[in-house]
C-alpha positions, 0 to 999 in steps of 0.5 A, a space after each residue: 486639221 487646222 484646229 488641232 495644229 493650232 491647239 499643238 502649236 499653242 501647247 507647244 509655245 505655252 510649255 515653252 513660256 512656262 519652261 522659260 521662266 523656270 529659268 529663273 532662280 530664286 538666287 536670281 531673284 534674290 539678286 534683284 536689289 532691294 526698293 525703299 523709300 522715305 517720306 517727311 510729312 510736311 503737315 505733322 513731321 511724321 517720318 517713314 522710311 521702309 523697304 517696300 521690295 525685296 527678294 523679287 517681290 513686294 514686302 508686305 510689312 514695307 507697303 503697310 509702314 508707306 501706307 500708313 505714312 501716306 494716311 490722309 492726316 487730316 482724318 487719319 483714314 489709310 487705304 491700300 496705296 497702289 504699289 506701282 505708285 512706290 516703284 514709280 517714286 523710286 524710279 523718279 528718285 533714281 533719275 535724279 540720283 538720290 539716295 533711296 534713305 533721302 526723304 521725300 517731302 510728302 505734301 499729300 499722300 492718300 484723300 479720303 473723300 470727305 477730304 478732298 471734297 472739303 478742299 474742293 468746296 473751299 477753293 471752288 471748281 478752280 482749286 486743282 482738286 478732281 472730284 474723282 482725284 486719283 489720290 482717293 484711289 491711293 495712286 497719287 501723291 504730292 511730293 518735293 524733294 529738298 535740295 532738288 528743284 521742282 523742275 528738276 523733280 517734274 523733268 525726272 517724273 515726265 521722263 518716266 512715261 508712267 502716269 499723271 505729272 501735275 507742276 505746282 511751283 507757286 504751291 511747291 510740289 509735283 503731283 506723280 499719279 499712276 493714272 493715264 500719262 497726262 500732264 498739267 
């Protein structure tokens, strides 16, 4: 008796679930605005500003212009970058009330891992360089943004609770992962 009202009682609220979001509109989802966002390379002044979120969904052809633009530079290697790490850009963006066309400054974007052991191997151990880094994951980047302090920039990145937030001052940017929530 108990095992047939519970599996009553999960049919019951899974068809609930399922009708809620039948609610949903695609004039509703349309209305969500669209997410762009902007990079400077500060290495080779290669520039890219896509729109990465539209229509209630990522855009393909968006995501593919970031991933490219946040090639390792040194080789030239591209990965997948991990879409939450775009969104969290934007929300950081937002924060501070900047236009989504303003470019970030892109000091490290996707390290293929012959990148990132060759600059672990030139400063040692003590480099700030993880052997496991999260940018060889695609889910990291280092960035300023002109006319905004890095503490400015670094206050709006630990605000949103969303990853890893590393302070680089002497070097000139915030590192933003969407690793763990940790900071350094």
């Amino acid at each position: 008796m108990t095992d047939t009202t519970l599996s009553r009682r999960g049919l019951f609220l899974g068809a609930l679930a399922l009708g809620g979001t039948a609610l949903i509109s695609p004039a509703a989802l349309a209305a969500i605005p669209e997410k762009r966002l902007a990079f400077r390379n500060v290495h080779t002044n290669d520039r890219v500003d896509a729109r990465y979120f539209a229509n209630g969904r990522f855009d393909p052809q968006g995501l593919a212009e970031l991933n490219h633009g946040l090639r390792d530079w040194r080789t030239g290697d591209t990965t997948n970058m991990d879409p939450d790490l775009f969104s969290l850009l934007g929300e950081i963006r937002d924060r501070l009330g900047v236009d989504p066309r303003r470019s970030f400054d892109l000091i490290s974007g996707y390290r293929s891992p012959h990148t990132n052991a060759s600059l672990r191997a030139r400063g040692g151990e003590h480099t700030g360089v993880a052997s496991k880094s999260q940018h060889m994951l695609g889910k990291a980047t280092d960035i300023a943004l002109p006319g905004i302090g890095l503490d400015r920039l670094r206050l709006a990145a630990l605000s949103a609770q969303r990853g890893g937030v590393g302070y680089y001052p002497r070097d000139g940017f915030v590192h933003v992962d969407t690793g763990r929530v940790r900071t350094w």
